[in-house]
ZAPAVO-68411 format. One line per 3 residues: for each residue x, y, z of C-alpha. Coordinates in Angstrom, 2 decimals, always signed. Example, Ala and Ser with C-alpha at 12.3 -4.5 7.8 and 13.67 -1.06 7.14 Angstrom:
BEGIN
+12.30,-4.50,+7.80  +13.67,-1.06,+7.14
***
This chain:
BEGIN
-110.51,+0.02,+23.23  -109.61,-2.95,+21.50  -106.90,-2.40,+18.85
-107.80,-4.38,+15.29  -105.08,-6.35,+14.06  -104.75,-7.60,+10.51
-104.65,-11.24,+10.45  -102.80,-13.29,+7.01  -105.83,-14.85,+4.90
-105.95,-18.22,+3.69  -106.60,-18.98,-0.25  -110.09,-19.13,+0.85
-110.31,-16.32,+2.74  -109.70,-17.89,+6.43  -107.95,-15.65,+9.16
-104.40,-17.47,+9.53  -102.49,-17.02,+12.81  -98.72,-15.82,+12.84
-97.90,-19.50,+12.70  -99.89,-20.69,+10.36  -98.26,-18.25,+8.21
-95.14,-19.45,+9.30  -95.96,-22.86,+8.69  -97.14,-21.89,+4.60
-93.97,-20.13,+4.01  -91.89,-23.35,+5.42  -94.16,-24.94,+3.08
-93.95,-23.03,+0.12  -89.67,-22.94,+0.32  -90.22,-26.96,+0.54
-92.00,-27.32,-2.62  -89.70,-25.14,-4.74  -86.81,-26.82,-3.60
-89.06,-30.34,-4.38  -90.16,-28.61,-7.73  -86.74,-27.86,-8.52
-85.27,-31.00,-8.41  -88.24,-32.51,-10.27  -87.47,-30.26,-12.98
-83.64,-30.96,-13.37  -83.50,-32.07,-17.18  -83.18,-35.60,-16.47
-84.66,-37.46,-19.73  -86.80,-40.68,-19.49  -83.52,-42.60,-21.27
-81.51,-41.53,-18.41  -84.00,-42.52,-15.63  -84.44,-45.95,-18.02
-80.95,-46.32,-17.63  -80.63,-45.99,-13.85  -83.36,-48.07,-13.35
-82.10,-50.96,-15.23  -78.15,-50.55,-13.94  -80.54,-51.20,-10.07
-82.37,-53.95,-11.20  -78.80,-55.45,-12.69  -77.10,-54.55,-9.46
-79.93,-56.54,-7.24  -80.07,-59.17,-9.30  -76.23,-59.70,-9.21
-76.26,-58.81,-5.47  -79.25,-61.28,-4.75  -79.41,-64.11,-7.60
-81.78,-66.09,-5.39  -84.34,-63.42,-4.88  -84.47,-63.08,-8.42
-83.87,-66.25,-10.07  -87.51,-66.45,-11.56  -86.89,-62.80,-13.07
-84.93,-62.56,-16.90  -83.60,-59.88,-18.58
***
């Protein structure tokens, strides 16, 4: 007699083994924590802002890399 086990599905419907289910839950707790740092209420001035204090910081820290580059 063979006992029937019930095997995770897939979104479409695929039998997953124990760690493939493993692997989608690592997955799933990795986008969340992705998600949730995407979604941190930065506005686009700030990110403006810390882009331009880099680009002043490499030009100051490199002048010859970026001599043919203005403000």
């Amino acid at each position: 007699m063979v006992a029937k086990g019930k095997a995770a599905k897939s979104a479409s419907g695929a039998s997953m083994s124990k760690y493939d289910v493993e692997v989608e839950a690592r997955l799933k707790a990795l986008e969340e924590q992705a998600h949730e740092k995407c979604e941190s209420g930065s506005s686009d001035a700030d990110l403006e802002k810390t882009v331009d204090n880099l680009i002043h910081f490499l030009k100051v820290q490199f002048p010859k890399q970026f001599k043919y580059y203005s403000d």
